[in-house]
VEXDREN-2710 file (C-alpha; in Angstrom, 1 decimal):
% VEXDREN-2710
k/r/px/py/pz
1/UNK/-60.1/-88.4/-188.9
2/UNK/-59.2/-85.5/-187.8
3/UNK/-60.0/-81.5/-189.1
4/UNK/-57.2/-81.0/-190.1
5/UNK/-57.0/-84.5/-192.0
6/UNK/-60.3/-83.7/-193.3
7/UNK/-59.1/-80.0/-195.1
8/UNK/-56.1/-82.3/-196.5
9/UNK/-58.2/-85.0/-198.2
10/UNK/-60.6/-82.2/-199.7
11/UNK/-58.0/-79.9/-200.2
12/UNK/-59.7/-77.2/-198.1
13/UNK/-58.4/-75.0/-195.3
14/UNK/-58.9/-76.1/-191.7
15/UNK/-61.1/-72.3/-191.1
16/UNK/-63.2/-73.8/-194.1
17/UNK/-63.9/-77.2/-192.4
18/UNK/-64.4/-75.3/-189.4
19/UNK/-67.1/-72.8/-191.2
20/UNK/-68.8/-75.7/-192.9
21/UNK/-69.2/-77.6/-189.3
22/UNK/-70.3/-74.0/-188.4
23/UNK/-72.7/-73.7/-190.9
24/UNK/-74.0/-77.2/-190.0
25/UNK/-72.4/-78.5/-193.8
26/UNK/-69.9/-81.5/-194.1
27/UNK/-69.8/-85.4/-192.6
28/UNK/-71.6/-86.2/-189.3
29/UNK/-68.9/-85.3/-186.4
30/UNK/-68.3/-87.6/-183.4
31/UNK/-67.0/-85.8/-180.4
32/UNK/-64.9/-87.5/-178.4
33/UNK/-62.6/-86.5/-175.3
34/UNK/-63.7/-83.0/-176.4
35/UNK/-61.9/-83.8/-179.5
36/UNK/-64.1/-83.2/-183.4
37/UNK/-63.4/-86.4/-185.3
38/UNK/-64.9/-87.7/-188.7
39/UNK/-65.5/-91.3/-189.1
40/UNK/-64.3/-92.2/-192.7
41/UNK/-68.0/-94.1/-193.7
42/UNK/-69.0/-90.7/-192.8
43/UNK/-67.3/-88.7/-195.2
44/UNK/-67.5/-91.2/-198.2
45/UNK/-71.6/-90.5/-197.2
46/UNK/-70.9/-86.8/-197.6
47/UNK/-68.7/-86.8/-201.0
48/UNK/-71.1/-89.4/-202.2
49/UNK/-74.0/-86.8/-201.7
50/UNK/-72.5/-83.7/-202.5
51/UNK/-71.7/-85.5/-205.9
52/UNK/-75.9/-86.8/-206.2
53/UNK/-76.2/-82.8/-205.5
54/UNK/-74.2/-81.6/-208.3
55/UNK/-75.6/-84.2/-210.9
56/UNK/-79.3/-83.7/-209.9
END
């Protein structure tokens, strides 16, 4: 997936996805061809814990 596929599906703006990777806060990223991807198992991983976060 790509950032801007990311900001879509968490309804965020592609600076904020690119602050968050900045900051070192969001999915894993996979470079590849110079290109920043998100596998999907990656994200579900992040929502998943950002959720645990929240309710802990």
């Amino acid at each position: 997936m790509t950032i801007a596929e990311l900001a879509k599906m968490t309804r965020s703006s592609v600076p904020t996805v690119y602050a968050n990777i900045k900051r070192g806060a969001g999915p894993k990223i996979t470079k590849i061809g110079g290109k920043t991807l998100f596998e999907r198992r990656d994200i579900e991983a992040w929502i998943a814990s950002a959720k645990t976060d929240r309710a802990g």
